[in-house]
N, C-alpha and C positions, 0 to 999 in steps of 0.2 A: 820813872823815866819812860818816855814814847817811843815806839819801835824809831819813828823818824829822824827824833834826837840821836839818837844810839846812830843809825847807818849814818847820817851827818858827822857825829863824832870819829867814827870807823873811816870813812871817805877823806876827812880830814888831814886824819892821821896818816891814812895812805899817802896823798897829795902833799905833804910835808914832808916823807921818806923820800918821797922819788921826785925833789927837789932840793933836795940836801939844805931842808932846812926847819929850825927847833920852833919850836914854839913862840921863844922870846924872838926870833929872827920876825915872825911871823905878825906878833902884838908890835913890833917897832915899825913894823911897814903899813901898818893899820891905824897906826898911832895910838892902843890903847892901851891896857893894864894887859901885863900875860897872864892874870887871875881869868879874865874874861877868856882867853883862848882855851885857857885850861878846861873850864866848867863846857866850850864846846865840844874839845874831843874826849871827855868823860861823860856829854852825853845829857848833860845839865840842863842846860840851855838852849837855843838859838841864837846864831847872831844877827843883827838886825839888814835888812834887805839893802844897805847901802854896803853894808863889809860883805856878804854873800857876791854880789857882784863887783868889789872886786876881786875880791878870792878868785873867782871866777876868771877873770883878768888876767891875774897873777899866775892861775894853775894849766889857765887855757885848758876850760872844762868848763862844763855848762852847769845850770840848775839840778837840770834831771840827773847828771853825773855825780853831783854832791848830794841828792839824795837816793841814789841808788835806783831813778826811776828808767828804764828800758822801756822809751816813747817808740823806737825804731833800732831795730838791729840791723840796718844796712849798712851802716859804716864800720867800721873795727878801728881801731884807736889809731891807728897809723894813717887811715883817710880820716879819719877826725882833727889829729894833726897836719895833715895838709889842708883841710880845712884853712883852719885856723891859721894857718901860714898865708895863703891866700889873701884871706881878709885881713890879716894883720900888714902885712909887709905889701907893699906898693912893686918895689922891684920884681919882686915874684910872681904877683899877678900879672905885672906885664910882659914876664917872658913864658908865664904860660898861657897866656892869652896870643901870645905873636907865635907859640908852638903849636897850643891846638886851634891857629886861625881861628880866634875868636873874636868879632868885631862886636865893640862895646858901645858903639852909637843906638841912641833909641831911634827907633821909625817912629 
């Protein structure tokens, strides 16, 4: 196994405790075998670049967070989570765009 694999696996496993959810939860939202999830968080494998970003989707965590990689330590998870809140959610954006008078028109 490759260190990459392994922190994949480990990231995984993490990312599935602290969403209260199994494996099988996991291969059923992916639609594939749970042999395939398994062989990831043990470190086996890779999964292929279309399940990684949903994973990603799903975990609301990036690439670099599923492989362990710290491109930027400015954010701390909590502004990474509003991040993601931001961009995900429409009404959120706009009432923090109407809080921090932020006008969204291009010049």
């Amino acid at each position: 196994m490759d260190d990459m694999k392994v922190i994949l696996g480990t990231n995984l496993s993490k990312y599935l405790k602290e969403n209260n959810m199994t494996q099988n939860d996991l291969a059923n939202h992916l639609n594939i075998s749970h042999t395939a999830v398994n062989k990831w968080v043990k470190g086996y494998n890779y999964p292929d670049f279309a399940y990684l970003f949903q994973m990603c989707e799903l975990f609301k965590v990036t690439l670099h967070d599923f492989f362990g990689i710290d491109i930027d330590n400015e954010f701390n998870e909590h502004e990474k989570r509003l991040i993601y809140s931001y961009r995900d959610k429409p009404n959120v954006r706009e009432a923090i765009d109407v809080l921090l008078n932020i006008n969204n028109e291009k010049k």
